[in-house]
C-alpha positions in Angstrom: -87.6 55.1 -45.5 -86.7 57.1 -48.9 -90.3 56.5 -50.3 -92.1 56.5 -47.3 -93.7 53.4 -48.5 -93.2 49.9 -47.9 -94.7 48.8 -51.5 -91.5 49.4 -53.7 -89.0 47.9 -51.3 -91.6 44.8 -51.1 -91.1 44.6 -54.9 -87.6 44.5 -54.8 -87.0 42.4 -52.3 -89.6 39.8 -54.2 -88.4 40.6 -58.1 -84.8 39.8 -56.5 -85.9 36.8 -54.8 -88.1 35.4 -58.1 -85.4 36.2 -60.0 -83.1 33.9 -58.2 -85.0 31.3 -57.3 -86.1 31.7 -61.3 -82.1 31.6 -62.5 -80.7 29.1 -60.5 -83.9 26.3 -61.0 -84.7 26.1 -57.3 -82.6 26.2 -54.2 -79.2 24.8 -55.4 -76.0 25.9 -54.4 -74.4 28.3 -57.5 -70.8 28.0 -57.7 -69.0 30.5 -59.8 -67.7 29.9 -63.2 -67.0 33.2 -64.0 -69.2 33.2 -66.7 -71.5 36.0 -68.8 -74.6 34.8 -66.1 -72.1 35.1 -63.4 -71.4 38.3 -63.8 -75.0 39.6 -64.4 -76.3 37.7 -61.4 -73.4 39.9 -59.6 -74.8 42.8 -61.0 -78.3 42.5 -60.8 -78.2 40.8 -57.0 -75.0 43.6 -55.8 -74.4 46.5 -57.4 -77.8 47.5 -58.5 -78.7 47.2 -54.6 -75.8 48.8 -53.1 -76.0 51.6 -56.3 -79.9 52.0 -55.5 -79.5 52.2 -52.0 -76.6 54.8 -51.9 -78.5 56.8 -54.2 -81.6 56.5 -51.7 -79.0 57.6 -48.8 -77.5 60.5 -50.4 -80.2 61.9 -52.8 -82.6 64.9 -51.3 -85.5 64.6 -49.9 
């Protein structure tokens, strides 16, 4: 809606998907360790969203 384009939320929604799928070597469950990957999975797949997302909520158009 922010853009006015669907292209860039395409690309997100696929680098975050790749990146995933990438990460994890396929579809297997993930179970959390706690771990330096566990916590940049959590930021890369959460707060980066909700953070980009707020900012496309709030910022002017």
């Amino acid at each position: 809606m922010y853009t006015v384009k669907i292209r860039v939320p395409m690309l997100f929604h696929f680098a975050n998907d790749f990146l995933n799928y990438a990460q994890v070597g396929g579809m297997t469950a993930q179970t959390w360790r706690g771990d330096a990957n566990d916590w940049l999975n959590l930021l890369v797949q959460v707060v980066v969203p909700i953070a980009i997302t707020i900012w496309m909520l709030t910022g002017q158009r």
